[in-house]
BAGU-468889 format. One record per residue (C-alpha): residue number from 1; residue in three letters; chain; x, y, z negated. Coordinates in steps of 0.1 Angstrom, whole numbers. Last residue first. Layout:
<setis>
<seti k="NUM" r="ALA" c="A" u="X" v="Y" w="Z"/>
...
</setis>
This chain:
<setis>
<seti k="366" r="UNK" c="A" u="70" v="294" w="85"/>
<seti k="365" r="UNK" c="A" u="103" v="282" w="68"/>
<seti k="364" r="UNK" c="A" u="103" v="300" w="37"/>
<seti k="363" r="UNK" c="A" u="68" v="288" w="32"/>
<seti k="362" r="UNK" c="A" u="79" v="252" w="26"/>
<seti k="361" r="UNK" c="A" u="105" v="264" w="3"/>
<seti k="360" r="UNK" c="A" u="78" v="283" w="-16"/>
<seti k="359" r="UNK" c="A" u="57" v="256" w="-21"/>
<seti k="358" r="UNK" c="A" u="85" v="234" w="-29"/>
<seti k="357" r="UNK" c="A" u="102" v="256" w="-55"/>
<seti k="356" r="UNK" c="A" u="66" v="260" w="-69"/>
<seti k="355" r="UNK" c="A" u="62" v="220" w="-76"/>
<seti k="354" r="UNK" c="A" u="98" v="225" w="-92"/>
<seti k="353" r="UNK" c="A" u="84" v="255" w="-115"/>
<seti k="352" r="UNK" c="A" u="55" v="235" w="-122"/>
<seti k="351" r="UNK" c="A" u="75" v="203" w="-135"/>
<seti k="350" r="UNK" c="A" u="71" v="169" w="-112"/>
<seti k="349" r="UNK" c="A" u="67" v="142" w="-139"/>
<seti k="348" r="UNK" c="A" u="34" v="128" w="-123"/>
<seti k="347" r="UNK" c="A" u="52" v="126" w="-86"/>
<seti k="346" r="UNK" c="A" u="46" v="144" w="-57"/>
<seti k="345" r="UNK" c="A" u="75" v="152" w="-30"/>
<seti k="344" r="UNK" c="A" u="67" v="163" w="2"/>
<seti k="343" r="UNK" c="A" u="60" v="131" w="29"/>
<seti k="342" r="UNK" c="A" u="64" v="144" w="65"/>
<seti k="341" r="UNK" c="A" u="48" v="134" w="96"/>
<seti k="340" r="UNK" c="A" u="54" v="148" w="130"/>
<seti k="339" r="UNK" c="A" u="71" v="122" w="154"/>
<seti k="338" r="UNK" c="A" u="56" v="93" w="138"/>
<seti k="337" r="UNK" c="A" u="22" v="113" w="142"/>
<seti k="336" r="UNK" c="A" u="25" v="118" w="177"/>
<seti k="335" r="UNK" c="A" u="31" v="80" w="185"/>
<seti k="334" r="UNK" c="A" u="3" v="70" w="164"/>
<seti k="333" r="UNK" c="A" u="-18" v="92" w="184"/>
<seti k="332" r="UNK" c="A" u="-7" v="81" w="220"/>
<seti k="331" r="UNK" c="A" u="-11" v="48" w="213"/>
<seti k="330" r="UNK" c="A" u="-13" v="37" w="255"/>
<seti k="329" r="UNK" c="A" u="-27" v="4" w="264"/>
<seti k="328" r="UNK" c="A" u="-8" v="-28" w="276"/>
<seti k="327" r="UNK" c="A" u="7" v="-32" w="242"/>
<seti k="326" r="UNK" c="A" u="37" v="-40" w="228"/>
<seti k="325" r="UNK" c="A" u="38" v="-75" w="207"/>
<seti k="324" r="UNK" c="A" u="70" v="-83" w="226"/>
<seti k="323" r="UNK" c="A" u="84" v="-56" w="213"/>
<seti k="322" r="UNK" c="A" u="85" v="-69" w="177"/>
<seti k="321" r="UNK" c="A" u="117" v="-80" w="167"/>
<seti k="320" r="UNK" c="A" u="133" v="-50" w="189"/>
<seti k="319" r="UNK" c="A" u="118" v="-20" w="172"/>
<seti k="318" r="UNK" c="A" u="94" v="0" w="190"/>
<seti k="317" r="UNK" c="A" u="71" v="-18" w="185"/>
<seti k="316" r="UNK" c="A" u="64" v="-7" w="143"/>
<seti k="315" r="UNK" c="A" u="64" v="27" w="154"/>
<seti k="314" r="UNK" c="A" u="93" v="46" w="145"/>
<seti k="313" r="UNK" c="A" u="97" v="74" w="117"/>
<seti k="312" r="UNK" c="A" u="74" v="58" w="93"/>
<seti k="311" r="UNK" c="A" u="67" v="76" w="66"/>
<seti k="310" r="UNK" c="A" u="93" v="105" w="67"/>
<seti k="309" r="UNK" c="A" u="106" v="114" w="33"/>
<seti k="308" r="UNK" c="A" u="114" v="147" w="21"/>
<seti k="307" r="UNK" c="A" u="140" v="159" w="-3"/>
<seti k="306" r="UNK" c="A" u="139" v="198" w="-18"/>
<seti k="305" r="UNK" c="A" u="173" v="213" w="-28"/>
<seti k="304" r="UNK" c="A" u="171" v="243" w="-3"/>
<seti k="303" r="UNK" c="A" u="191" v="226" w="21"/>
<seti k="302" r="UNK" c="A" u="172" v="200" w="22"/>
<seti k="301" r="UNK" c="A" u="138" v="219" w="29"/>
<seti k="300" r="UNK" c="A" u="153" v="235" w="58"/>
<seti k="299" r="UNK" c="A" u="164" v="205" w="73"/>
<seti k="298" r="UNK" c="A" u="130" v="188" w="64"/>
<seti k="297" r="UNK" c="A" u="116" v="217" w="81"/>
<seti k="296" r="UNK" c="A" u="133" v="217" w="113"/>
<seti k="295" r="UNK" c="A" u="126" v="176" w="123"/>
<seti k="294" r="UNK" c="A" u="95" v="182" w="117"/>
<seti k="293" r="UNK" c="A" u="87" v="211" w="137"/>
<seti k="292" r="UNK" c="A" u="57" v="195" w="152"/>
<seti k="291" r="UNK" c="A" u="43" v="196" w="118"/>
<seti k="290" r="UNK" c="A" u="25" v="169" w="100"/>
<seti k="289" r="UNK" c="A" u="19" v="167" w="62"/>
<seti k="288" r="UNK" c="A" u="19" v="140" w="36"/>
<seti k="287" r="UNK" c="A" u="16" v="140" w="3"/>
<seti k="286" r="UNK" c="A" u="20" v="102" w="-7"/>
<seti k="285" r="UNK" c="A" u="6" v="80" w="-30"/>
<seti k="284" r="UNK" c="A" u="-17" v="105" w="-33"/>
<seti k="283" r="UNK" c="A" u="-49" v="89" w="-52"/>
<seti k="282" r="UNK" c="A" u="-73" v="106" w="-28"/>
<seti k="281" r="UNK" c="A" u="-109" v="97" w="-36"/>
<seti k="280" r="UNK" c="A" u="-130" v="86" w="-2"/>
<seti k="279" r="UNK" c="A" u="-168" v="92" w="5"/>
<seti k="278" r="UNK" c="A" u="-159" v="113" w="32"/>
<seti k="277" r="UNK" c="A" u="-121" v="108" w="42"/>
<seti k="276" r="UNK" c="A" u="-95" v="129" w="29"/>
<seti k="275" r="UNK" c="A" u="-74" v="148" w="58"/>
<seti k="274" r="UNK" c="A" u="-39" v="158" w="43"/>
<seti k="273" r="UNK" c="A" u="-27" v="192" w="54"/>
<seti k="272" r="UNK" c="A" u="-11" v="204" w="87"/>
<seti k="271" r="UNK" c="A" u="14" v="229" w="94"/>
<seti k="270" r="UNK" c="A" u="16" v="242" w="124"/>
<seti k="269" r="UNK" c="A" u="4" v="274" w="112"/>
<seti k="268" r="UNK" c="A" u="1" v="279" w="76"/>
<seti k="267" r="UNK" c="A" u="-35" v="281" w="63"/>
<seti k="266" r="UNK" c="A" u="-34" v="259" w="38"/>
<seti k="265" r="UNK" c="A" u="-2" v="260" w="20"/>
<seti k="264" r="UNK" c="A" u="-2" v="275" w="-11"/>
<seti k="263" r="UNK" c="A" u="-42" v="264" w="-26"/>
<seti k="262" r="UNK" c="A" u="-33" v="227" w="-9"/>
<seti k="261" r="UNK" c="A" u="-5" v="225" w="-25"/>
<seti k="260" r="UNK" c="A" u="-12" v="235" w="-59"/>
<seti k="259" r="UNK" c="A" u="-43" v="209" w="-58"/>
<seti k="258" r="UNK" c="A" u="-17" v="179" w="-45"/>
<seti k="257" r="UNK" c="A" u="3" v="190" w="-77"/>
<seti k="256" r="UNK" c="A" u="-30" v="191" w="-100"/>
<seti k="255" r="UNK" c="A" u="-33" v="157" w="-83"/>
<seti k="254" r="UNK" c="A" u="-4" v="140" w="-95"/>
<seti k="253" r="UNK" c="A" u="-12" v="154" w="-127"/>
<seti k="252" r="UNK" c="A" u="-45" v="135" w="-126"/>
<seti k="251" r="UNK" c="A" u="-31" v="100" w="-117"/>
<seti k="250" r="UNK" c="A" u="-2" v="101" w="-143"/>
<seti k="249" r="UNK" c="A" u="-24" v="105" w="-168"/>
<seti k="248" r="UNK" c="A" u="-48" v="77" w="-156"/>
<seti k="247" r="UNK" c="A" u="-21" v="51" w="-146"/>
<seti k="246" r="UNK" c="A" u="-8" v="58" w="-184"/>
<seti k="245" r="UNK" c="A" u="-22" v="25" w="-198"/>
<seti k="244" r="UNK" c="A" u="-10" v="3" w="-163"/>
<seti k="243" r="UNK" c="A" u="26" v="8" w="-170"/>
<seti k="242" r="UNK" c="A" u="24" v="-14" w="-200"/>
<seti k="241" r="UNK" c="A" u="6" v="-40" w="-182"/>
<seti k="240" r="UNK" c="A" u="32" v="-36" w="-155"/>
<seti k="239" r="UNK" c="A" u="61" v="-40" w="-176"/>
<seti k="238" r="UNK" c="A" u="46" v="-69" w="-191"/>
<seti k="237" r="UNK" c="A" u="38" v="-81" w="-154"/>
<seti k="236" r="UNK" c="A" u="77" v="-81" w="-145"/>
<seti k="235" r="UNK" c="A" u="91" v="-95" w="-174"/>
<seti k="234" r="UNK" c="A" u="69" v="-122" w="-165"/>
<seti k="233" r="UNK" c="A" u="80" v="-126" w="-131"/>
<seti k="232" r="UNK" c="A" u="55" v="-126" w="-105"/>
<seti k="231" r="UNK" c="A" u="51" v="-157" w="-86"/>
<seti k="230" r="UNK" c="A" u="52" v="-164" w="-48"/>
<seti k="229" r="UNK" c="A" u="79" v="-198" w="-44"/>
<seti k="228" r="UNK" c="A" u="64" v="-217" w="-14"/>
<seti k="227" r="UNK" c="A" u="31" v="-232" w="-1"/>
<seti k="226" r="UNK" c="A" u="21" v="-258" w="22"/>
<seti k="225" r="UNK" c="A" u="-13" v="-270" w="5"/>
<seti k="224" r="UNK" c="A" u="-28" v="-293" w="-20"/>
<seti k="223" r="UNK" c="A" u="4" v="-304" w="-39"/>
<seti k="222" r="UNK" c="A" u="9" v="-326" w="-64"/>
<seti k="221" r="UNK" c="A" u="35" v="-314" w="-86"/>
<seti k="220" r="UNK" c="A" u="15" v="-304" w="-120"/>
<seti k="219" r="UNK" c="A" u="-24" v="-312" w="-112"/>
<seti k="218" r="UNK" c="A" u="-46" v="-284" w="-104"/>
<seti k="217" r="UNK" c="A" u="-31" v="-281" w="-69"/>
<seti k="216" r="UNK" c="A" u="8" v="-272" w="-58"/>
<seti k="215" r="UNK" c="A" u="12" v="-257" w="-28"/>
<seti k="214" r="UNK" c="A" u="46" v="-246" w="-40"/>
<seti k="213" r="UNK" c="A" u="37" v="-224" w="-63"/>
<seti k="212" r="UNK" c="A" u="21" v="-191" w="-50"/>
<seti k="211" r="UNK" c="A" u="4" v="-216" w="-25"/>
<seti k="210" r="UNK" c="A" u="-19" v="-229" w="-53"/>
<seti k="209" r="UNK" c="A" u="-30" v="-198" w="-66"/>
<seti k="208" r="UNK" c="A" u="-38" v="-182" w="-36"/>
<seti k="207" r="UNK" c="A" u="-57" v="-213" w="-24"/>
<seti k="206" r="UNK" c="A" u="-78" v="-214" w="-60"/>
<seti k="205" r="UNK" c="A" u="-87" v="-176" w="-52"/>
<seti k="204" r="UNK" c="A" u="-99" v="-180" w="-12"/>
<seti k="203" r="UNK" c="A" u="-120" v="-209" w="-26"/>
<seti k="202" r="UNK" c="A" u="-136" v="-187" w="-55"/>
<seti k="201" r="UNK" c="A" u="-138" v="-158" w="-32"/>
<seti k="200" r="UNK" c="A" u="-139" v="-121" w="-50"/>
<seti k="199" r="UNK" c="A" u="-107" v="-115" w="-41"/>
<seti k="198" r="UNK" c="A" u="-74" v="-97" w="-54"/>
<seti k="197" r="UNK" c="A" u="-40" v="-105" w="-48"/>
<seti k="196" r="UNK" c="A" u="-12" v="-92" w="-64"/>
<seti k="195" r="UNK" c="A" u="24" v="-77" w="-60"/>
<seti k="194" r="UNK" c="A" u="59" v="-73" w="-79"/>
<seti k="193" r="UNK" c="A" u="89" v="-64" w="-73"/>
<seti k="192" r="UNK" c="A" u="117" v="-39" w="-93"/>
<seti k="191" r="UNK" c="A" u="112" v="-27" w="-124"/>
<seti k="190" r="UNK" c="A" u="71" v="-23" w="-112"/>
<seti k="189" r="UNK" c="A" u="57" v="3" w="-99"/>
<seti k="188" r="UNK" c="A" u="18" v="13" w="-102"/>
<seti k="187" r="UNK" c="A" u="19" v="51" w="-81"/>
<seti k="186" r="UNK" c="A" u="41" v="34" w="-64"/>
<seti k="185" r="UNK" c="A" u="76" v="35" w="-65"/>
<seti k="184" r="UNK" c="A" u="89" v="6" w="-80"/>
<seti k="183" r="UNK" c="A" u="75" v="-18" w="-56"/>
<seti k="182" r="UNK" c="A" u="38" v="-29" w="-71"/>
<seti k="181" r="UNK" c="A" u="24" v="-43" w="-40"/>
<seti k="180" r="UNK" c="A" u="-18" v="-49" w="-35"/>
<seti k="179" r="UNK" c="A" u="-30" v="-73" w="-11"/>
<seti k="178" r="UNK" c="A" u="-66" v="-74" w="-7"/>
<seti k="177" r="UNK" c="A" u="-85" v="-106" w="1"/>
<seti k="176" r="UNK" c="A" u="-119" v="-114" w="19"/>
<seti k="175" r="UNK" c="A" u="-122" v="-78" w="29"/>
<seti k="174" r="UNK" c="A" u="-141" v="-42" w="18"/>
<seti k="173" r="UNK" c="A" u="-141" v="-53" w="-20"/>
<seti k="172" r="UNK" c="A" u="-104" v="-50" w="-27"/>
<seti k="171" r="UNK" c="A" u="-99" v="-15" w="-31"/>
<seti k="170" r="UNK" c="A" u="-124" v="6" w="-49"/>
<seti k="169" r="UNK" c="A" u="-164" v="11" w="-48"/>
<seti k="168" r="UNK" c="A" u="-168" v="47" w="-64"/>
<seti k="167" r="UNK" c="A" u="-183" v="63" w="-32"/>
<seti k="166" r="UNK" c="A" u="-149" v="48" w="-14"/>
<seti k="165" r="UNK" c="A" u="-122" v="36" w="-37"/>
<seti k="164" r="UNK" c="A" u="-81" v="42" w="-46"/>
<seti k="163" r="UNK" c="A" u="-73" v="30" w="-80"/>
<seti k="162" r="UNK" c="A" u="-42" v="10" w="-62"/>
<seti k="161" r="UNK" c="A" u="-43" v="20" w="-28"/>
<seti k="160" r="UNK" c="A" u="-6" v="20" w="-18"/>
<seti k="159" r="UNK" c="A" u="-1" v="-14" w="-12"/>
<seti k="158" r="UNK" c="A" u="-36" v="-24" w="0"/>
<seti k="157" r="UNK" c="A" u="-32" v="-40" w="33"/>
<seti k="156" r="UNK" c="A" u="-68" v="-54" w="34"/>
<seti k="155" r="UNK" c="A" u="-76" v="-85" w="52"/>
<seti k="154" r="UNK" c="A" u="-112" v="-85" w="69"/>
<seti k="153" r="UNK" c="A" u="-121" v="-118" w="89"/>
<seti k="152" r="UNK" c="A" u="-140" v="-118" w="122"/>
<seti k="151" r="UNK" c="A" u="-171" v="-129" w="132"/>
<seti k="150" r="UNK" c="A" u="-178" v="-97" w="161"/>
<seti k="149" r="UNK" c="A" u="-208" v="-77" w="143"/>
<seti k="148" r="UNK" c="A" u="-196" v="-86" w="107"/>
<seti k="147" r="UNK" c="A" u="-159" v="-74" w="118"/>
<seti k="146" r="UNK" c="A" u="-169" v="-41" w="135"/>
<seti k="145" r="UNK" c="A" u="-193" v="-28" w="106"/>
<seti k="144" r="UNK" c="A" u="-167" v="-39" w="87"/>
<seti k="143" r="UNK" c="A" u="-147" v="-14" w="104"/>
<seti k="142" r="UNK" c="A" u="-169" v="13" w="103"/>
<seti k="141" r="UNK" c="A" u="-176" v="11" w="68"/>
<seti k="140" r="UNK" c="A" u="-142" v="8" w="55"/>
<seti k="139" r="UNK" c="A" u="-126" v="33" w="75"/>
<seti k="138" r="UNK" c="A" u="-90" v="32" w="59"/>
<seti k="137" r="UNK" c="A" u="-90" v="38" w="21"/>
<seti k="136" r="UNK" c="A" u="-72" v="68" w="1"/>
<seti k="135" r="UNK" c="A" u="-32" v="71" w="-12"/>
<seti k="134" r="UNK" c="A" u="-9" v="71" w="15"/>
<seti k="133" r="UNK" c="A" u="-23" v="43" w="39"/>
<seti k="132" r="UNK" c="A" u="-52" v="23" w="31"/>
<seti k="131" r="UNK" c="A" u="-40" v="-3" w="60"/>
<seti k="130" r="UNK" c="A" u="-65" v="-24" w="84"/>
<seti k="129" r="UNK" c="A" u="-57" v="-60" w="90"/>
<seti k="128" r="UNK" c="A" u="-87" v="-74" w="111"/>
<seti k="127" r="UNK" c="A" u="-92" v="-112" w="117"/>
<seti k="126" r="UNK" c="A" u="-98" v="-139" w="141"/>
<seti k="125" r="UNK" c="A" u="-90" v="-125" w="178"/>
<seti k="124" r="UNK" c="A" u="-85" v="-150" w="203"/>
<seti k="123" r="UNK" c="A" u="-117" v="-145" w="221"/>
<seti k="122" r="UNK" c="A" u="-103" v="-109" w="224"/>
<seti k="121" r="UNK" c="A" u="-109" v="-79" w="202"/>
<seti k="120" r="UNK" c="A" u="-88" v="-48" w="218"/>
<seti k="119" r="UNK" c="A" u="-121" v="-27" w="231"/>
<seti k="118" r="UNK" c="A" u="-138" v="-33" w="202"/>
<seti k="117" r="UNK" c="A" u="-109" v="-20" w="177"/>
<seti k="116" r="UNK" c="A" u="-107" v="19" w="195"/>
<seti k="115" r="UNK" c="A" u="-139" v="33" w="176"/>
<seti k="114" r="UNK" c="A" u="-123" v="20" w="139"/>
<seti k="113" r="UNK" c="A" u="-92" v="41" w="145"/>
<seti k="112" r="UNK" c="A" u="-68" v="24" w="122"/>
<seti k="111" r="UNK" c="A" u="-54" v="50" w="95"/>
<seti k="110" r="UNK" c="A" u="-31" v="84" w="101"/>
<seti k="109" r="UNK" c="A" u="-57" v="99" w="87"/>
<seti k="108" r="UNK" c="A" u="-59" v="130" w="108"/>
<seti k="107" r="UNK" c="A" u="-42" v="117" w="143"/>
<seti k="106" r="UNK" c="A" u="-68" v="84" w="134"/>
<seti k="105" r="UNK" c="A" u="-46" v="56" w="144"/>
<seti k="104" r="UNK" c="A" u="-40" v="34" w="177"/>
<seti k="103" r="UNK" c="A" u="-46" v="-3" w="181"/>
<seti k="102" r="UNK" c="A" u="-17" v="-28" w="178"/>
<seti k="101" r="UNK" c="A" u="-25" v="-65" w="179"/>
<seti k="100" r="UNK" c="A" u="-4" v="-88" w="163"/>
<seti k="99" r="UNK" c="A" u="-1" v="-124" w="171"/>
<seti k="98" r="UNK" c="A" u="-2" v="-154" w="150"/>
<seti k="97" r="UNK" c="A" u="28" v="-177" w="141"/>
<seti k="96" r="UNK" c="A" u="27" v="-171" w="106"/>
<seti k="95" r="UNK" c="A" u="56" v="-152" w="102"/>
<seti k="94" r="UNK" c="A" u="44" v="-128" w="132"/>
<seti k="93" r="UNK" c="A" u="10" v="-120" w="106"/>
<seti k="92" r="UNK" c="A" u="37" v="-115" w="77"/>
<seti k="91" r="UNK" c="A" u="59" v="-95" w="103"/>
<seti k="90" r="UNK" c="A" u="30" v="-71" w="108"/>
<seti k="89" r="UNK" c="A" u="19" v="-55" w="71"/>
<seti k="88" r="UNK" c="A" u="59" v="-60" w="59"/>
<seti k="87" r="UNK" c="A" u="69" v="-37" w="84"/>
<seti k="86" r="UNK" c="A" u="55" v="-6" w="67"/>
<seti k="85" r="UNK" c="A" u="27" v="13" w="89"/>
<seti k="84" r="UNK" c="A" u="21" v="30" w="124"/>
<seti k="83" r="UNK" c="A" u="15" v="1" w="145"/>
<seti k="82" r="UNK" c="A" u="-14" v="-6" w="133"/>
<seti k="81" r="UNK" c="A" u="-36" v="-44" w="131"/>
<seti k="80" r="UNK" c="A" u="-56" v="-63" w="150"/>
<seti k="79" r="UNK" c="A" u="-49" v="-101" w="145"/>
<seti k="78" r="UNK" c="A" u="-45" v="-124" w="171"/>
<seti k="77" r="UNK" c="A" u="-47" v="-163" w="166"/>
<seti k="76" r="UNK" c="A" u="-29" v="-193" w="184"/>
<seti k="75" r="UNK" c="A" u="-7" v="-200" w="161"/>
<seti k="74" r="UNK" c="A" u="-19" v="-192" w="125"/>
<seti k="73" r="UNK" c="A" u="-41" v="-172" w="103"/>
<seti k="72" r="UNK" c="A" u="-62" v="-200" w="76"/>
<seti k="71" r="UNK" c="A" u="-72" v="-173" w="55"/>
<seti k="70" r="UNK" c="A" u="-57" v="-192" w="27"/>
<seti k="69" r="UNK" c="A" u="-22" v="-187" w="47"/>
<seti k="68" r="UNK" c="A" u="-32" v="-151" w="60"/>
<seti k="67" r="UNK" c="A" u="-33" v="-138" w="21"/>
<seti k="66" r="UNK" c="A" u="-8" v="-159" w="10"/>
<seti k="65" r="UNK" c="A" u="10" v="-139" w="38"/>
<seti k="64" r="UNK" c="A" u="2" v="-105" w="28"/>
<seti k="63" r="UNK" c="A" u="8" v="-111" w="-12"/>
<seti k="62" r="UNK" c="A" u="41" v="-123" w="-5"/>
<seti k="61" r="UNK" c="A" u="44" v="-87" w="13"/>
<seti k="60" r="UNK" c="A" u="31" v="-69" w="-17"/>
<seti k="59" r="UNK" c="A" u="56" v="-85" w="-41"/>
<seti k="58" r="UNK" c="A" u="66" v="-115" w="-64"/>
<seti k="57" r="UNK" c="A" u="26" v="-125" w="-70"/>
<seti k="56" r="UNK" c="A" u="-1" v="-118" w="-94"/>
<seti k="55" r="UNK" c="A" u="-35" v="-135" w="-88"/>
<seti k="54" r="UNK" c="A" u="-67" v="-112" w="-94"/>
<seti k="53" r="UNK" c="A" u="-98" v="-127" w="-91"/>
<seti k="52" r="UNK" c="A" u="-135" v="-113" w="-95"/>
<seti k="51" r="UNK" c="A" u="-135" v="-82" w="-87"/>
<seti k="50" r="UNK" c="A" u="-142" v="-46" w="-109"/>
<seti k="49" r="UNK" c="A" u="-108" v="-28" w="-96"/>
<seti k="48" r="UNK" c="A" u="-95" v="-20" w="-128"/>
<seti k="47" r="UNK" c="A" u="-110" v="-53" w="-141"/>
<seti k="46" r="UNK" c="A" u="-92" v="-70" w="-119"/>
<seti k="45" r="UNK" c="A" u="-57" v="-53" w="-127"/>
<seti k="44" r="UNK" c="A" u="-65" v="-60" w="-165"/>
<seti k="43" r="UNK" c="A" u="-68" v="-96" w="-166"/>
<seti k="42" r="UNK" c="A" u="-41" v="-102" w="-140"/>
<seti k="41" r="UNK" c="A" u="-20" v="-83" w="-167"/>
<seti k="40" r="UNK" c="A" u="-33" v="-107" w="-193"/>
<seti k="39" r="UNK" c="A" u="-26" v="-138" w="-175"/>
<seti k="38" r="UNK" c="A" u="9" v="-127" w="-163"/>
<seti k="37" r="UNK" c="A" u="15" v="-118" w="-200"/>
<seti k="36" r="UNK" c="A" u="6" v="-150" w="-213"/>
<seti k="35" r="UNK" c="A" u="28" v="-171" w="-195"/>
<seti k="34" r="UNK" c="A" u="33" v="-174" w="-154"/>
<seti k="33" r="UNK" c="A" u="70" v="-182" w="-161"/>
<seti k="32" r="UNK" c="A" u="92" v="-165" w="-188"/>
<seti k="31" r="UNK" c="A" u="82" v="-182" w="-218"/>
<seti k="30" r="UNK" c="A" u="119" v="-185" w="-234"/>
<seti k="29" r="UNK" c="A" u="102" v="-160" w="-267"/>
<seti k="28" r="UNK" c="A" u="128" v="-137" w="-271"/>
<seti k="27" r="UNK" c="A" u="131" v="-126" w="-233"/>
<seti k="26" r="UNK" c="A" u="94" v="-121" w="-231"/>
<seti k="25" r="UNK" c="A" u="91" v="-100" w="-264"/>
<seti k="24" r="UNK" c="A" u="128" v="-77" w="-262"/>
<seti k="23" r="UNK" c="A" u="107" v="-68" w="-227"/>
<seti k="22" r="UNK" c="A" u="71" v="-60" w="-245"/>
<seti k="21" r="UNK" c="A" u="91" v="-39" w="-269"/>
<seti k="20" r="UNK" c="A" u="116" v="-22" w="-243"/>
<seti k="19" r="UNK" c="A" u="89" v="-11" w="-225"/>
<seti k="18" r="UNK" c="A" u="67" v="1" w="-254"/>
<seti k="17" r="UNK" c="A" u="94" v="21" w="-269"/>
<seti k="16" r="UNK" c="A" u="102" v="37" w="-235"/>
<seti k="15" r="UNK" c="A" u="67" v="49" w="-227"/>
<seti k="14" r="UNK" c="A" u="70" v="80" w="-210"/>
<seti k="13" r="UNK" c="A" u="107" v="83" w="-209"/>
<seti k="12" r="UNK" c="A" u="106" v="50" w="-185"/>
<seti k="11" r="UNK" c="A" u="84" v="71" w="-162"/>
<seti k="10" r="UNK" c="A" u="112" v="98" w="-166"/>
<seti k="9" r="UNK" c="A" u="141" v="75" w="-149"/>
<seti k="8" r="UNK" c="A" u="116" v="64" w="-121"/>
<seti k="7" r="UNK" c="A" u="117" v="98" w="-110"/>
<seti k="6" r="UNK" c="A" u="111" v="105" w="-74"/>
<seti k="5" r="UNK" c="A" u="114" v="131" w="-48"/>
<seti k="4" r="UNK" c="A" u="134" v="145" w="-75"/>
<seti k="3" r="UNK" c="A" u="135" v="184" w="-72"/>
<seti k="2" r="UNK" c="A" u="170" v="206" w="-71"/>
<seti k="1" r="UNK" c="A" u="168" v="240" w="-79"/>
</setis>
């Protein structure tokens, strides 16, 4: 049997007539720039997430650096941040000329370890950039705890935390700004890029908006601010608007799958489980186990028709752009997990004979 560690193909499926109706409607009507679907779906993602501001953007990593730019990030600044995460969260903060700060990760959550940020927080230091990671929220009360006692600015990475909340509270109320990225395989994916902003600031949402195009203010080409070319297509926020009405039914059958592994696996040594914060909900962007047979089991797994993705293999630096940004203390937990982690497969169109191929796959192994 082989399972699909995706299947973009089968979300079409889903809601093909509606796809290619809102599509054959943008390309018919020559309004393909920040029109009437951008406004709607920007509509929509904010109340989804109950702020006050959602701007679309072209992706998650132009949503990171509009983010730092109306932050006011620059030379000079340090920003504490993870290695253990997707590039895009720590060149944005090199792109604007400030430095990143790498402070080790929860081994369980594979998130920032809020008791380890004091001890890297310099007189340099202006903001935070924590990362939901997988699915479910980083230590929001701790580390806002951290930021309000120290001045410093909150930026959440929030790529793969869409519908993700603490004690009901979701993404995008725990920082100034939250950048959100709708690549096509999250659990929100766009046909191809896509990202947004959300805030509750009225200054922090007019500078979002006016960087996204060119700097440009409330007056057509006079601009306000150095700024460059951030919108989101408007094929691309039909498709997401679309998208968006089955978030809920795709949610819940990813977590019957994320149930069926739990109740097969737990209990396997050397095989560890997802950790869920107290207070979080887990939206499983990605299942993700550690074992320090790694390396094995994904062999294994392949062979028996069953891909597996390792999220992220080498910490952010350790690869030659950033080792200048090394630092003087040790990261011993984020360099266990990179060496350990594995992502199984879970998707909403998984069937239950192909969630059980993985179970038992899994099992053959141990």
């Amino acid at each position: 049997m082989q399972v699909p560690f995706y299947d973009i193909q089968a979300q079409y499926k889903d809601l093909a007539s509606e796809l290619d109706a809102v599509v054959h409607d943008v390309v018919s009507s020559g309004n393909y720039v920040l029109g009437p679907h951008n406004k709607a779906f920007e509509a929509a993602f904010a109340k989804l997430h109950k702020v006050k501001h959602a701007i679309a953007v072209h992706s998650g990593t132009d949503a990171l650096r509009i983010m730092m730019d109306a932050a006011g990030i620059g030379r000079g600044d340090e920003v504490i941040t993870t290695a253990f995460t997707f590039v895009a969260s720590v060149e944005t903060i090199v792109q604007t000329g400030a430095t990143p700060v790498f402070v080790d990760i929860d081994p369980a959550t594979f998130m920032l370890d809020g008791g380890k940020i004091e001890a890297a927080i310099t007189s340099k230091t202006k903001a935070i950039l924590p990362i939901h990671l997988f699915g479910q929220l980083f230590d929001v009360v701790g580390i806002n705890e951290i930021a309000k006692k120290h001045g410093l600015i909150v930026l959440e990475d929030a790529a793969q935390a869409v519908e993700a909340s603490h004690n009901g509270t979701p993404a995008g109320h725990f920082g100034i700004s939250a950048g959100y990225s709708f690549y096509v395989t999250k659990n929100l994916g766009a046909a191809g890029d896509g990202g947004m902003i959300t805030t509750n600031d009225d200054e922090t949402n007019e500078v979002c908006r006016s960087i996204r195009v060119h700097g440009m203010g409330r007056e057509r080409y006079y601009y306000d601010h150095l700024g460059y070319t951030g919108r989101l297509d408007e094929i691309q926020a039909a498709v997401l608007t679309v998208k968006m009405t089955k978030l809920g039914e795709w949610g819940a059958k990813k977590l019957v799958t994320a149930k069926k592994y739990f109740d097969e696996l737990s209990g396997i040594s050397d095989l560890v489980l997802p950790v869920t914060s107290q207070g979080n909900n887990h939206t499983y962007h990605q299942f993700t186990v550690k074992s320090t047979k790694r390396d094995a089991l994904q062999e294994h797994l392949k062979g028996l028709g069953v891909p597996s993705m390792i999220y992220y293999p080498v910490p952010i630096h350790h690869h030659t752009p950033y080792a200048a940004f090394t630092p003087s203390w040790e990261l011993p937990a984020t360099e266990e997990v990179s060496k350990q982690c594995l992502s199984l497969p879970i998707h909403p169109h998984l069937t239950p004979e192909q969630v059980q191929h993985v179970c038992d796959s899994v099992k053959s192994f141990f």
